[in-house]
N, C-alpha and C positions, 0 to 999 in steps of 0.2 A: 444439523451440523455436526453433529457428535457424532454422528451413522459415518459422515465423513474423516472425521478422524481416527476412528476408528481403524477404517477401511484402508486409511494409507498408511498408519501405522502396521496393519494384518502384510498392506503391499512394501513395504522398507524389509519387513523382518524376513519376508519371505526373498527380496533381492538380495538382504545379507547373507541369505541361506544360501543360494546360489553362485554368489562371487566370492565365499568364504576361503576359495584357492585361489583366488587372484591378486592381483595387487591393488587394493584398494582402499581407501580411508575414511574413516566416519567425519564428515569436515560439519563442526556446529558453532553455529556464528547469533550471539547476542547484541541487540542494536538498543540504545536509550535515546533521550531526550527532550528539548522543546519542540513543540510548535501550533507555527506561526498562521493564523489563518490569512489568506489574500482574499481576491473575491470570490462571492460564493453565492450565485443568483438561482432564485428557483420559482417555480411554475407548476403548483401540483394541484390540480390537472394540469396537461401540460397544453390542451387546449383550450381552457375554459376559466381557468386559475386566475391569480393577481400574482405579475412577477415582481415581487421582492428580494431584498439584498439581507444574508445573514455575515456581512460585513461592515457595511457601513448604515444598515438600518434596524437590522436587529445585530450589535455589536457582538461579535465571536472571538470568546476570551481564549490566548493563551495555555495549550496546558503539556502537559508531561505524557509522554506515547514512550514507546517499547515494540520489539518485535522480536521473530526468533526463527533462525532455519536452520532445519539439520538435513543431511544427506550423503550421500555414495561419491565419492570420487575415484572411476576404475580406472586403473593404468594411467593414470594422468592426465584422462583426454574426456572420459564421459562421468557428468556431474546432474546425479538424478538429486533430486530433492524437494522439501516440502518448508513453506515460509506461510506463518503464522503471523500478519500483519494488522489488530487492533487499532479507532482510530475511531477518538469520540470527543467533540469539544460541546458547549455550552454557551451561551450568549444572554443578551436582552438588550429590549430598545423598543422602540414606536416605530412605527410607519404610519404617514401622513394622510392614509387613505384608507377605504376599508379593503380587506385581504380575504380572500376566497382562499382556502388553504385545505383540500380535500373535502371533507364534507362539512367543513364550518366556513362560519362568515366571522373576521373579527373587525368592532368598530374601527375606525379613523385615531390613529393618536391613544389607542388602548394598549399600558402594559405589555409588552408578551416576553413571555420566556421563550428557548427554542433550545433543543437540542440535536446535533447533526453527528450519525455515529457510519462508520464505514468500516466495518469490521471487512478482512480479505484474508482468506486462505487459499496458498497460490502451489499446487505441484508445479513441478518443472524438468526441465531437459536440456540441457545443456553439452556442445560438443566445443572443447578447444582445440580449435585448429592449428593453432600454434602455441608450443610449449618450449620453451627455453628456459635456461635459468638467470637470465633478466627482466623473463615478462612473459604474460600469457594472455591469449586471445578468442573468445569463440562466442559463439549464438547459439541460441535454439529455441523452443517453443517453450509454451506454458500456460496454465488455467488457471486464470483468474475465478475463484467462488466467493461472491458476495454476499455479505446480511448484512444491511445498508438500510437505515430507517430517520428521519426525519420526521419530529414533534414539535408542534406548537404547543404555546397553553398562554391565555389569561383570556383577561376581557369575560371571567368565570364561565370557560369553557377550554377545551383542548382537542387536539385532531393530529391524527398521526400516521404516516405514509410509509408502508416496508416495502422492501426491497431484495429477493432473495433472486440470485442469478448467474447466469456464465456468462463467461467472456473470453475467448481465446484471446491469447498475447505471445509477443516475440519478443526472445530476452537475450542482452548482450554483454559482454564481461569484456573488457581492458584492464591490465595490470600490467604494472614496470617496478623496477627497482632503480634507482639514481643509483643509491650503492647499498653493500650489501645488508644495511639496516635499516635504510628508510625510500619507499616508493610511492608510489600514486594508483590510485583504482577509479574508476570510472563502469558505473554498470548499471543496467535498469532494466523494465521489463515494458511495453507498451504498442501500440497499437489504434488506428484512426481508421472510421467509417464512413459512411454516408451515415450510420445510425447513429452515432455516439465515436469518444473517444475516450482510451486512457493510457498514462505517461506515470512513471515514477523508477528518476534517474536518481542516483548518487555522483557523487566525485569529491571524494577522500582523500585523505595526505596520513597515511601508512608507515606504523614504526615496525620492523620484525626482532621480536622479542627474542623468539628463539626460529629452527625451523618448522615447528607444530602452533605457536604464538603468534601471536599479530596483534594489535589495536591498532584503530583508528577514528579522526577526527573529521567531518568533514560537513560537508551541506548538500540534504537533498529536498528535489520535489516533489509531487503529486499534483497533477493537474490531471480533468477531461472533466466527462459528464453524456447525457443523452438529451435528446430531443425530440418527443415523440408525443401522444395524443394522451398518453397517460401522462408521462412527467417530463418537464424539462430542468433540468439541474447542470450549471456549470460550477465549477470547484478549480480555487489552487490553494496549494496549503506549500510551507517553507519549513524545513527540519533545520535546528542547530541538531548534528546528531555524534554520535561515539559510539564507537563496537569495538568486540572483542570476535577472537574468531581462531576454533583451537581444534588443530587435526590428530587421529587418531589412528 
């Protein structure tokens, strides 16, 4: 994963290199907050496993995330960039039966701990097709790279299931102004298969500070998951979130 970042930092510096006559902006956007886990079933194996609930069976508390993107905005139309999105919550609880959980068995009504971490580092591409100065509009692609692991532990033993993977995604941006201080955003990146799917939308309520400044407040989600012989995992999780987001 580091090889990876590295790599897109060596590809940013090298695009700043190249656009350094053009008209273009370093646009870097900080996100905080809570959240919320919904449901979150899983199946590892995803043949052979016991499906249990790291929501209402093993209970998945609450916690504090963060995220971070920075990138190229050229001419006001092409928005290359790199989002660094962590995401690890923790839990406990029983389940009523015994659980096949990778390569452990855990008794019936035994203790467990659990921890469910979804770390994503997402390049991307982005074209707005419409640019005004009330609002802007566009799509484009993006890679999803996962380090995604889920652990059990009690019942004096533990087992634990990683995750390391791609995923192409299609990403869309909406922005308006009501007036000229305060607007709405709406934007996310996602994607649905026969294999698997994933989803993680915003929609914001937008103050402009200045015209390089912005925050904003708003609520997003993250939903999908896979289904297949090795693991089956569905997830939604609920952001109370805030950013800030400062061009350059």
């Amino acid at each position: 994963m580091k090889k990876l970042l590295i790599g897109a930092i060596v590809i940013f510096s090298f695009v700043g290199f190249l656009i350094k006559d053009a008209p273009a902006s370093l646009v870097v956007d900080f996100e905080g907050g809570k959240v919320y886990p919904g449901y979150n079933d899983v199946r590892i194996p995803g043949d052979t496993g016991t499906k249990f609930s790291l929501y209402d069976e093993i209970e998945t508390d609450p916690a504090w995330y963060w995220r971070a993107r920075a990138g190229y905005l050229i001419e006001e139309r092409h928005f290359l960039y790199l989002l660094v999105a962590p995401l690890k919550v923790e839990g406990s609880g029983k389940v009523d039966r015994p659980v096949v959980f990778e390569n452990a068995t855990f008794s019936a009504n035994a203790p467990l701990r659990a921890t469910f971490q979804f770390n994503t580092y997402r390049p991307g591409y982005r074209y707005n097709f419409l640019v005004h100065e009330r609002g802007v509009a566009g799509g484009g692609i993006s890679l999803l790279v996962r380090d995604a692991y889920i652990e059990v532990e009690g019942d004096g033993q533990s087992a634990k299931s990683s995750n390391l993977g791609f995923v192409p995604l299609l990403n869309f941006h909406v922005s308006g102004k009501i007036t000229p201080f305060f607007g709405v955003l709406f934007e996310g990146e996602g994607l649905a298969s026969t294999q698997g799917r994933a989803f993680d939308i915003l929609t914001a309520l937008v103050l402009h500070l200045s015209d390089s400044v912005s925050v904003r407040a708003g609520y997003r989600f993250i939903e999908g998951g896979a289904d297949n012989e090795k693991v089956y995992t569905f997830s939604l999780f609920h952001f109370a979130t805030a950013g800030i987001e400062v061009r350059w």
